[in-house]
C-alpha positions in Angstrom: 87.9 131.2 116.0 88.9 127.7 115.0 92.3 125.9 115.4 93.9 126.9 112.6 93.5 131.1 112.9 94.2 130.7 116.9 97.7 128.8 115.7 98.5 131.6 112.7 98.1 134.2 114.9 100.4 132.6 118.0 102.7 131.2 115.1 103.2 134.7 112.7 104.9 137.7 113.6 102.1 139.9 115.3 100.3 143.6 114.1 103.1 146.3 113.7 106.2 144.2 113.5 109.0 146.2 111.5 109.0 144.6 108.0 113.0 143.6 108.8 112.1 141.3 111.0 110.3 139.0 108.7 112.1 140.0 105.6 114.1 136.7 104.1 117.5 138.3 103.6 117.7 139.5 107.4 115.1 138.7 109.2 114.3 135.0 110.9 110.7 133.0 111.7 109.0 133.4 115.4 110.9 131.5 118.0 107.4 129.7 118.1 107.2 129.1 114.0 110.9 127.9 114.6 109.9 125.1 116.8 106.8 124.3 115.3 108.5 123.8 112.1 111.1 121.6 113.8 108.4 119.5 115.4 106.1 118.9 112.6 109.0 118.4 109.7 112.0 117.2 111.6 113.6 115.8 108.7 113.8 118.3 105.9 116.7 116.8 103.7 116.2 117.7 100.1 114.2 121.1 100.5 115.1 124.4 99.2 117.4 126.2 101.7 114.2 128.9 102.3 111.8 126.0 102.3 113.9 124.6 105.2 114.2 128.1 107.3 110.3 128.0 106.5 110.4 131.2 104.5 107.6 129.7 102.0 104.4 129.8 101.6 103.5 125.8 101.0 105.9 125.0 104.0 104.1 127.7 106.5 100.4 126.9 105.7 101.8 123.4 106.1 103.1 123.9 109.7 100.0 125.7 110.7 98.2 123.4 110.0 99.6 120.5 110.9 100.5 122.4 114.7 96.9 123.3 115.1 96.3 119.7 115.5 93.4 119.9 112.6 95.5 117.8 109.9 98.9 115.9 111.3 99.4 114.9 107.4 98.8 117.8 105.8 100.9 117.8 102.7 103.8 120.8 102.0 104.6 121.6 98.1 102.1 123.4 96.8 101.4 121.3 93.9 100.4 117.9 96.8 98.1 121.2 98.7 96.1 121.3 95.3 95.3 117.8 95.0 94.2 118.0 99.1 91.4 116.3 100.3 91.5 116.2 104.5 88.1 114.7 104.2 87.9 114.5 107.6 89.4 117.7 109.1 88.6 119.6 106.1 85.7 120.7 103.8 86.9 121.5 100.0 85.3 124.3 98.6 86.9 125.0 94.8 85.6 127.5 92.5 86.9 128.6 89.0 87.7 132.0 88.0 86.4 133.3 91.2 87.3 135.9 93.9 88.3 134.4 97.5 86.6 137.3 99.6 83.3 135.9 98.4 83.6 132.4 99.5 86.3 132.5 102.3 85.5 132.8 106.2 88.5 133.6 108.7 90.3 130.7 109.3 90.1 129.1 106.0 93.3 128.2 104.1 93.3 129.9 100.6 95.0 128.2 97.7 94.9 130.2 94.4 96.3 129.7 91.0 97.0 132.4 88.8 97.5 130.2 85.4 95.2 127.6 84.2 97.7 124.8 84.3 98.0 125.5 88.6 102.0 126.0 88.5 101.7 129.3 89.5 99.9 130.4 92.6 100.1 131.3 96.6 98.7 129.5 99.9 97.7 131.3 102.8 95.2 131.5 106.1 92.2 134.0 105.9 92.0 136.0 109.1 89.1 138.0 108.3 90.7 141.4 108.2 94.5 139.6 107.4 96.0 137.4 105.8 98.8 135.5 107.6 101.2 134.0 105.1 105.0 133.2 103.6 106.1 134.0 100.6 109.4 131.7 99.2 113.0 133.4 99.5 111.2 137.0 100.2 109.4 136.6 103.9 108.4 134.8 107.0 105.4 133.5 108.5 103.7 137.1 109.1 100.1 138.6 109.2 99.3 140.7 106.1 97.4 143.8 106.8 96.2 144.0 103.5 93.4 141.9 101.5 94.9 142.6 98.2 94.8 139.0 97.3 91.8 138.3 98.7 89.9 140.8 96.2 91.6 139.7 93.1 90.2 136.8 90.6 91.9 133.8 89.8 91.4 130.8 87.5 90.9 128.6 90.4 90.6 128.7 94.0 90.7 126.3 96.4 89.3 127.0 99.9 89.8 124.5 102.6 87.4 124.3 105.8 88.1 123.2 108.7 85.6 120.8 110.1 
């Protein structure tokens, strides 16, 4: 396993946690997301009140990664995690109207867009039989039993590697 799955799995809400616990509207992050978060973005000013609490998707992929130690810039706000290069922790892999269980390996960070113009769309780590992720004002960092999202096609997908 590589940096960035060992740090999603310490950092999310393990394998048969209740779904309240991670919920948005009464549940809370890991204590270890929680400090994370406060190490890697200690000044949060103008974010969304979710966005701060790290209940979004952008802003968790974000703290993984920059945590893990693999990318100590890595960009939150989705639309800066499209235009992503890391060259040198990362290697970009984007495909067009394609499925992310073909091209993904666990550990990867998955961006998808579901419109051609990229405004709408998700972020999240590939665990191989998970997915750990955040979704904004609905749940915490949390593993995702389900590959739902992984099978589905989307008009672009952007797969980043780490080195």
């Amino acid at each position: 396993m590589g940096r960035i799955l060992n740090q999603a799995i310490y950092l999310s809400w393990p394998p048969g946690t209740p779904k309240s616990a991670f919920l948005y509207k009464g549940g809370h992050p890991t204590p270890q997301f929680k400090a994370a978060l406060n190490a890697v973005f200690p000044k949060r000013g103008k974010w969304s009140k979710a966005a701060r609490k790290g209940a979004s998707c952008d802003v968790a992929v974000a703290v993984v990664a920059r945590s893990s130690g693999v990318a100590r810039k890595f960009p939150r706000g989705r639309s800066e995690q499209r235009h992503y290069k890391g060259k040198t922790a990362f290697t970009r892999i984007v495909k067009k109207n394609a499925t992310p269980i073909k091209h993904a390996q666990a550990g990867d960070i998955v961006l998808y867009d579901r419109n051609k113009s990229g405004s709408k769309g998700h972020i999240f780590i590939f665990g191989g039989d998970c997915i750990y992720e955040a979704s904004n004002k609905k749940k915490y960092f949390h593993r995702n039993g389900s590959l739902k999202k992984m099978q589905k096609k989307y008009k672009k997908i952007i797969i980043l590697r780490e080195k």
